[in-house]
C-alpha positions as CSV (number, residue, x, y, z in Angstrom):
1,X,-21.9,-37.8,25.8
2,X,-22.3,-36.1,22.6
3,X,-19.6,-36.0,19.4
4,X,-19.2,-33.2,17.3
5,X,-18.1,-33.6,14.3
6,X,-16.8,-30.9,12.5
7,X,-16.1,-30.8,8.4
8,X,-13.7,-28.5,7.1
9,X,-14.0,-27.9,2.9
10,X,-10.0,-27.1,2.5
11,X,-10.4,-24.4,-0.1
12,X,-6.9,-24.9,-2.6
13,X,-4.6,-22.1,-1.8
14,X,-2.6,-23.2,-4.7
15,X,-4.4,-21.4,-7.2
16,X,-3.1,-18.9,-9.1
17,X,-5.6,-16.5,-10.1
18,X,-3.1,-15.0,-12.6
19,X,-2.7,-18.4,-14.2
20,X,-6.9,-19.0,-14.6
21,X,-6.7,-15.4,-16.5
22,X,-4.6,-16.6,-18.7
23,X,-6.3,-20.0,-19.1
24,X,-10.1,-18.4,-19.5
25,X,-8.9,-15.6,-22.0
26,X,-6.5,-17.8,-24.1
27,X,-3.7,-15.9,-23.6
28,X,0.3,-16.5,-23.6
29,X,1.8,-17.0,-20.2
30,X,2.5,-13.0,-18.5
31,X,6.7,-12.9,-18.3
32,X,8.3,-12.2,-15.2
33,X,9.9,-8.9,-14.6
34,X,13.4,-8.4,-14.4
35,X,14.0,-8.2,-10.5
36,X,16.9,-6.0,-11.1
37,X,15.3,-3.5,-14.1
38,X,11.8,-4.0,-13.0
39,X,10.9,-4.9,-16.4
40,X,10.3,-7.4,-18.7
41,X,13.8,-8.3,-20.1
42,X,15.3,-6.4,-22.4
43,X,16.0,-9.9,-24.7
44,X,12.6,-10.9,-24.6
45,X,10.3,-9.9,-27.7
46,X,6.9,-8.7,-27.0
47,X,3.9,-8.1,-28.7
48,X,1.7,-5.6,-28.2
49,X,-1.4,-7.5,-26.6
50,X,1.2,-9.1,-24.6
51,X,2.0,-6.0,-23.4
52,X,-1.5,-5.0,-22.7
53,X,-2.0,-7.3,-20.5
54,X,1.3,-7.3,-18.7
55,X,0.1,-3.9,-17.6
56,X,-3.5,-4.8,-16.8
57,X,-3.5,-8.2,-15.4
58,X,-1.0,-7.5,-12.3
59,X,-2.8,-4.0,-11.3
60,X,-6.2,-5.8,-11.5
61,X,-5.1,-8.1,-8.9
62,X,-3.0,-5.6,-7.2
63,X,-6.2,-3.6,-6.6
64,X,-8.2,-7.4,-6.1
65,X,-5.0,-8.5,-3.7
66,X,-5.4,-4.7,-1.5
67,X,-9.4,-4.8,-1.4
68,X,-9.3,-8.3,-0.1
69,X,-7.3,-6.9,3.0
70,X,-10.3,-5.3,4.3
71,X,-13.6,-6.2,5.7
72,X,-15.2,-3.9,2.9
73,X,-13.0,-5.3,0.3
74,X,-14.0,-8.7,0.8
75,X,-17.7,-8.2,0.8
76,X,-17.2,-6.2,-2.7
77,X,-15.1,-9.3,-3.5
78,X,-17.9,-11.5,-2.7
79,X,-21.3,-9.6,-3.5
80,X,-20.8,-6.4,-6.2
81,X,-22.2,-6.8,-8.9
82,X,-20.1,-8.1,-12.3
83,X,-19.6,-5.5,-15.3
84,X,-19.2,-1.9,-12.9
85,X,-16.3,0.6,-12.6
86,X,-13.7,-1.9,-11.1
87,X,-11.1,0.6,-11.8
88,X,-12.7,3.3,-9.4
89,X,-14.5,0.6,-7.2
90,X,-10.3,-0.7,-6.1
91,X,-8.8,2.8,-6.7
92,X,-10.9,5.3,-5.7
93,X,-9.0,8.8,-6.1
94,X,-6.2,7.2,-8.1
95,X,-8.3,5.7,-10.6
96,X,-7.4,8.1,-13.5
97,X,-3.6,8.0,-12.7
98,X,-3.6,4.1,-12.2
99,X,-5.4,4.3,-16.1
100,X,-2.7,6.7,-17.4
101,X,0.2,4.8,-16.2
102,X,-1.5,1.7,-17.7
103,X,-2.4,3.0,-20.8
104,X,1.4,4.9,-21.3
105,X,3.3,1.7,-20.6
106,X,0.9,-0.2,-23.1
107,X,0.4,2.3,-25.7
108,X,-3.4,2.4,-24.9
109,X,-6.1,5.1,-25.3
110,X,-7.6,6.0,-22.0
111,X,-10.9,4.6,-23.1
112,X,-9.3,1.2,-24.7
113,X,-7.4,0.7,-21.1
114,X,-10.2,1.5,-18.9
115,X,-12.6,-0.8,-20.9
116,X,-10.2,-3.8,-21.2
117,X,-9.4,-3.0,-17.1
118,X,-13.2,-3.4,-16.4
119,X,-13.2,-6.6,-18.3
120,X,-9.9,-8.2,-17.1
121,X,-11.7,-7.3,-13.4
122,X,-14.6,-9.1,-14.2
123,X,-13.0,-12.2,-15.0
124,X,-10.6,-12.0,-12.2
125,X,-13.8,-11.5,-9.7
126,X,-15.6,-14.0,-11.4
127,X,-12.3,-16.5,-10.8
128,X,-12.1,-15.7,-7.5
129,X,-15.8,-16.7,-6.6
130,X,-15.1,-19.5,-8.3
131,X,-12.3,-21.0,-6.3
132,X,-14.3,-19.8,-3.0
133,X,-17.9,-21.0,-4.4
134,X,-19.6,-20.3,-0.5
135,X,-18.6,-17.0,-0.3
136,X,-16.9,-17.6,2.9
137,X,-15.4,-14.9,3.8
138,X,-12.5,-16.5,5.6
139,X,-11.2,-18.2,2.7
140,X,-11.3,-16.1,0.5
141,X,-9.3,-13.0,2.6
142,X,-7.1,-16.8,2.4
143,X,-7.1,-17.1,-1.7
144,X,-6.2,-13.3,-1.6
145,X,-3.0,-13.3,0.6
146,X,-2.1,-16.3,-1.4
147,X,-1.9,-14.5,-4.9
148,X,0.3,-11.7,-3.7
149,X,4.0,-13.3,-5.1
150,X,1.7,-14.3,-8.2
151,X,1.1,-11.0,-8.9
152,X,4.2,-9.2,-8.1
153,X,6.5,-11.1,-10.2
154,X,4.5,-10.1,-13.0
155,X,3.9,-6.3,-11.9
156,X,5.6,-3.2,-14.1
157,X,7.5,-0.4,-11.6
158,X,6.3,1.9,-13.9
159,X,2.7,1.1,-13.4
160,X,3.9,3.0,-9.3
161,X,1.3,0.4,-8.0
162,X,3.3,0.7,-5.2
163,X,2.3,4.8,-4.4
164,X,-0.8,4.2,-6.0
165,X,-2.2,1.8,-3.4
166,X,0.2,2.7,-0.7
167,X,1.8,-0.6,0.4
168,X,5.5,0.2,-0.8
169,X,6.4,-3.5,-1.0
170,X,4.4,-3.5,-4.4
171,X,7.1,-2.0,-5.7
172,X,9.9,-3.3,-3.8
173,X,12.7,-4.8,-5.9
174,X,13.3,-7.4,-3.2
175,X,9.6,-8.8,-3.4
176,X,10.0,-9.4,-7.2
């Protein structure tokens, strides 16, 4: 008789996409939101790039985290090409209002926000297909269901990620 044996590569749930942002762009640690504002705390002082990319870094994976729930989303996931409209290519008709409530909360022009967006998305694709180096499709619809508490805690109400991708429990005060 004949044994099969099979070899699983575990991929490592445990990372934090949000985390390798920060690592690969050198930037301070994003600060939770205030589960009962929906902000960041009114004590806490923050700078204007910080604040930047409190906006940009949670809707980028908001948009990566809702695109890797779908067949299509996961092959653009795995196979687009780098340096495209990733605000459009995750948004679609919302785009320019994702880009305005962005650029308001961080004191952005519209060109500044959707040029940093594009960038930030990059990275955050490039990260991805990093931690799931095969492309398996599998894993990485995995590593995408994983991030979604990494992302919320960081996420702005007043970005209304929540209406803009229509899955309420983006904004839900109880998931933060």
């Amino acid at each position: 008789f004949f044994v099969i044996f099979l070899t699983f590569k575990p991929i490592n749930m445990s990372v934090n996409i949000v985390q390798q942002l920060e690592k690969s762009m050198n930037i301070d640690p994003l600060i939770k939101m205030d589960p009962n504002t929906q902000d960041i705390p009114e004590s806490t002082v923050v700078t204007t790039s910080q604040k930047i990319f409190q906006a940009i870094i949670p809707a980028v994976m908001a948009g990566l985290y809702k695109a890797g729930k779908s067949e299509e989303g996961i092959q653009i996931l795995a196979n687009d090409p780098l340096a495209q409209d990733w605000a459009f290519k995750l948004f679609g008709e919302n785009k320019t209002r994702l880009l305005e409530n962005i650029a308001r909360y961080a004191s952005l022009s519209m060109d500044e926000t959707e040029s940093k967006f594009n960038s930030i998305a990059n990275n955050a694709v490039s990260q991805i297909r990093e931690a799931v180096k095969d492309k398996n499709t599998t894993e990485l619809k995995s590593l995408m269901a994983s991030q979604r508490d990494n992302i919320l805690v960081y996420l702005p109400a007043s970005l209304e990620l929540g209406d803009i991708l229509q899955d309420e429990t983006l904004d839900d005060r109880t998931n933060k």
